[in-house]
Residue, then its C-alpha position, 0 to 999 in steps of 0.5 A: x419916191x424915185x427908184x433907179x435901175x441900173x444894170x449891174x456888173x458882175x465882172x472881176x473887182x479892179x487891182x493894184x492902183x485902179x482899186x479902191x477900198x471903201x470902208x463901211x460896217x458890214x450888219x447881218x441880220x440873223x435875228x429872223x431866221x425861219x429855216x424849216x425842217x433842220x435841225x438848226x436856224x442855220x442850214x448848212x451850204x458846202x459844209x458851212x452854215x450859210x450865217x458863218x457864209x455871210x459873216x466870212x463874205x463879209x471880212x473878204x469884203x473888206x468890212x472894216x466892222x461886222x455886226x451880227x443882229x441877233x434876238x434873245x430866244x435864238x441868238x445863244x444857240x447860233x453864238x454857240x453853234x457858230x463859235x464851235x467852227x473856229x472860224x469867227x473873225x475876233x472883231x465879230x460883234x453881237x447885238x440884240x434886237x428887240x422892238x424897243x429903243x434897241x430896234x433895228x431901225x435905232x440900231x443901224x442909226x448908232x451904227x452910222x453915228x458911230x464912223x464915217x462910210x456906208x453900212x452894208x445890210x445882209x439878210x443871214x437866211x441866204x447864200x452870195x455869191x462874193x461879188x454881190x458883197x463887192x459890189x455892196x462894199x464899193x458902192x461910191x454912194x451914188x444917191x441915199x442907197x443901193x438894193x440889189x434885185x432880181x425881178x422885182x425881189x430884195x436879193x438881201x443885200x442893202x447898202x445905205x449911206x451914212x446920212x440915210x441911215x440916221x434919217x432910218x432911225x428917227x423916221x422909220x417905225x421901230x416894228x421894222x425887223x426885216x430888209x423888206x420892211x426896211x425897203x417899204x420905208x426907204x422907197x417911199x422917202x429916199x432915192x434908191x438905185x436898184x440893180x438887177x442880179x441875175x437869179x443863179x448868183x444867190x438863193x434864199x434858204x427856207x427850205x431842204x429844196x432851196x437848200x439844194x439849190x443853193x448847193x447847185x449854183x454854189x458848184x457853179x460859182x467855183x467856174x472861173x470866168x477865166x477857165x478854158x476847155x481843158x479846164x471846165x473839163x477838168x472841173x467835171x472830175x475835181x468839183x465832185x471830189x471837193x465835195x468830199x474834201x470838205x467834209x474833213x479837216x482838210x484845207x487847201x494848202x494840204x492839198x496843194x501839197x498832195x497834188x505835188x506829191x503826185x507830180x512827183x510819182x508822175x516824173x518818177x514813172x517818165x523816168x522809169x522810161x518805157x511806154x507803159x511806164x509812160x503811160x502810168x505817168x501820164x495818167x498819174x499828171x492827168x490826176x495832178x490836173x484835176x487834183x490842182x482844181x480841187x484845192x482852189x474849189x475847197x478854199x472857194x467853198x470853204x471860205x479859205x483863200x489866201x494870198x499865201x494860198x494862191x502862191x503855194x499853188x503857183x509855186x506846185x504847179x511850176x515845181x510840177x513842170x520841172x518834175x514832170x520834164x526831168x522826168x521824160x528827159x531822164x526816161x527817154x534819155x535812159x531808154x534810147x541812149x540819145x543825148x540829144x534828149x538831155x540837151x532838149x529837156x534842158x531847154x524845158x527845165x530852164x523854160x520852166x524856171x524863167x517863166x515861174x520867176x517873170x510871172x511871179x514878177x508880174x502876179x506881184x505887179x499887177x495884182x497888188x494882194x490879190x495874186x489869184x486875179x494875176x490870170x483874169x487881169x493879163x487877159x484883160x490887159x491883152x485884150x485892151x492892146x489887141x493891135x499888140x502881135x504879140x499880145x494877140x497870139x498870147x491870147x489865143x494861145x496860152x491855153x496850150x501852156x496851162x498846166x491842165x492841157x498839159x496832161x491831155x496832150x501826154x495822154x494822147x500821144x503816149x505812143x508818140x513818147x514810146x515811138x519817139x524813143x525808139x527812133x533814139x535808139x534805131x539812130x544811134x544804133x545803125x546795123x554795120x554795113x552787109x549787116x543781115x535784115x534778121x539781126x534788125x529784126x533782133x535788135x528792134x524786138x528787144x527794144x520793145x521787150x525792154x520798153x515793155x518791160 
């Protein structure tokens, strides 16, 4: 037996032309589920049940093939159950076990004979985090398998190369039903790499505990690495309200929708003009922040992302920028008469549209089908030409440019917007020479009654 350890690296999966796609069959194994006290085999994480988690990791793993191993008493119930979402991918295939010439053992062999590439094996009863599957899928078969652990326990991921998996069927005794077993064998005659997982990137499900648990760590996963202050902040306010979104038949692109919408009631009440009607704006571009966290969070929990998704997103948040700058150009400009305002909010409008279409251009890039990686690869790319001036203060800097910090610094200086305007008004409207200091007095308290008003 020799069993390797290496340590394994949850980092970003590579793009565009570093990127490589490894085809392997994806076989999930539900045929032994022993979830306790529900009213189902599948107990339900982030409103999915964690088989329909596993089989939708799977296809945004890139499988080429999925296999759902199912026994005779309780594999029509899970078909029906999960047919009834509508989320099963067409290709899905169903396959009985039993402890005949259709073990598991003889199973996974036919499935090796059957194409070239790796099989991916995944106990149904736990939830992953993705790049666990990723990791699975890209296995480059450096030696007979891959199992990933966490201190000494199958975290219920195997991947096997296609030669090992053959040799499975004819030597490994047909009982064999589960991972475990299936490990007890390949230790014992094949040269296994074992990486360690850290305990919070997945979570078996026997219990309503281990249940709850599995909902804890599944808000942690919705954290970006790529997240700033501002928005691990925001995410504060936005996970819980996810939370509630899928509950409904709600999916990410309506969201992203809505929170445009709100931008635009944002801009709306900056161009009212007046402090209070400032500050309703503000408040109003603070909630747009939050609400732009929440339709990410739902495709995340939901399994629903999508390229078109994120470009939707993208497309909002620069759309919200331009209602949000026309709008204070407007306010301040209807407010205090001050055309140096249009001038101003001009630069920004145009700001705004040419940093949409150079990033658009470099999402389309550098990520190559994957647009929602653009932020983690630019800072990866920074970060590798340190010596770059440039680059270095982009780096550091680009949290002040993000659509979450945005609305913090509108809601800290409100007052500042108000005082600004006023100031626009006091200059372009300077008392005539020998003019009385009563008639300034006039002049600033109906100022202050209109911007009140």
């Amino acid at each position: 037996m020799r069993v390797e350890t290496e340590a394994m690296s949850l980092k970003e999966p590579q793009t565009g032309r570093e990127s490589t796609r490894h085809s392997h069959t994806a076989v999930i194994l539900a045929h032994n589920l022993k979830a306790d006290g529900f009213g189902s085999p599948m107990p339900e994480v982030g409103a999915l049940p964690i088989l329909l988690r596993s089989i939708l990791g799977a296809v945004k793993a890139g499988a080429a093939r999925i296999v759902v191993v199912i026994d005779r008493a309780r594999g029509s119930r899970i078909q029906h159950d999960l047919l009834q979402t509508g989320r099963l991918p067409r290709t899905l295939e169903w396959c009985e076990v039993n402890s005949g010439q259709a073990s598991l053992p003889s199973l996974l062999g036919r499935f090796a004979s059957e194409l070239e590439g790796h099989l991916v094996l995944i106990a149904g009863d736990r939830t992953y985090h993705p790049s666990l599957m990723r990791r699975a899928a890209e296995w480059d078969g450096d030696g007979d398998a891959l199992a990933l652990v966490t201190g000494g326990e199958l975290v219920g991921i195997y991947a096997l190369s296609r030669e090992v998996s053959i040799d499975l069927a004819r030597g490994c005794a047909s009982s064999a039903s589960s991972i475990e077993e299936l490990n007890d064998w390949l230790t014992s005659t094949c040269s296994v790499h074992c990486e360690p997982v850290p305990e919070d990137k997945w979570q078996r499900i026997l219990t309503e505990q281990q249940r709850l648990s599995a909902e804890q760590k599944l808000d942690g996963w919705l954290v970006k690495p790529t997240d700033g202050i501002f928005a691990r902040t925001n995410r504060r306010v936005s996970i819980p309200i996810s939370r509630q979104i899928i509950r409904f038949p709600i999916t990410p692109n309506m969201v992203s929708l809505f929170t445009l919408a709100v931008s635009f009631a944002a801009g709306v009440f900056f161009a009212l003009g007046g402090y209070w009607n400032m500050l309703v704006g503000a408040i109003l571009s603070w909630l747009s922040s939050v609400l732009d966290g929440c339709d990410g969070e739902v495709a995340r929990l939901k399994l629903q992302e999508s390229a078109f998704g994120c470009w939707l997103e993208t497309i909002c948040d620069y759309l919200y920028y331009l209602f949000i700058f026309a709008g204070m150009t407007i306010g301040l400009l209807r407010t205090s008469g001050t055309r140096a305002y249009l001038v101003w909010g001009g630069f920004l409008v145009f700001g705004a549209i040419a940093s949409f279409l150079t990033t658009g251009l470099q999402r389309h890039r550098l990520t190559t089908g994957r647009p929602e990686q653009y932020l983690g690869v630019w800072q990866k790319e920074a970060d590798s030409r340190s010596s770059n001036p440039f680059l270095f203060l982009g780096r550091h800097t680009e949290f002040i440019i993000r659509r979450c910090f945005l609305p913090y610094a509108f809601l800290f200086f409100p007052r500042c917007l108000g005082e600004a305007a006023h100031l626009g008004f006091s200059g372009c409207h300077r008392p005539a020479h020998g003019a009385t200091r009563q008639s300034v007095i006039v002049v600033k308290e109906q100022w202050f009654k209109s911007a009140e008003g």
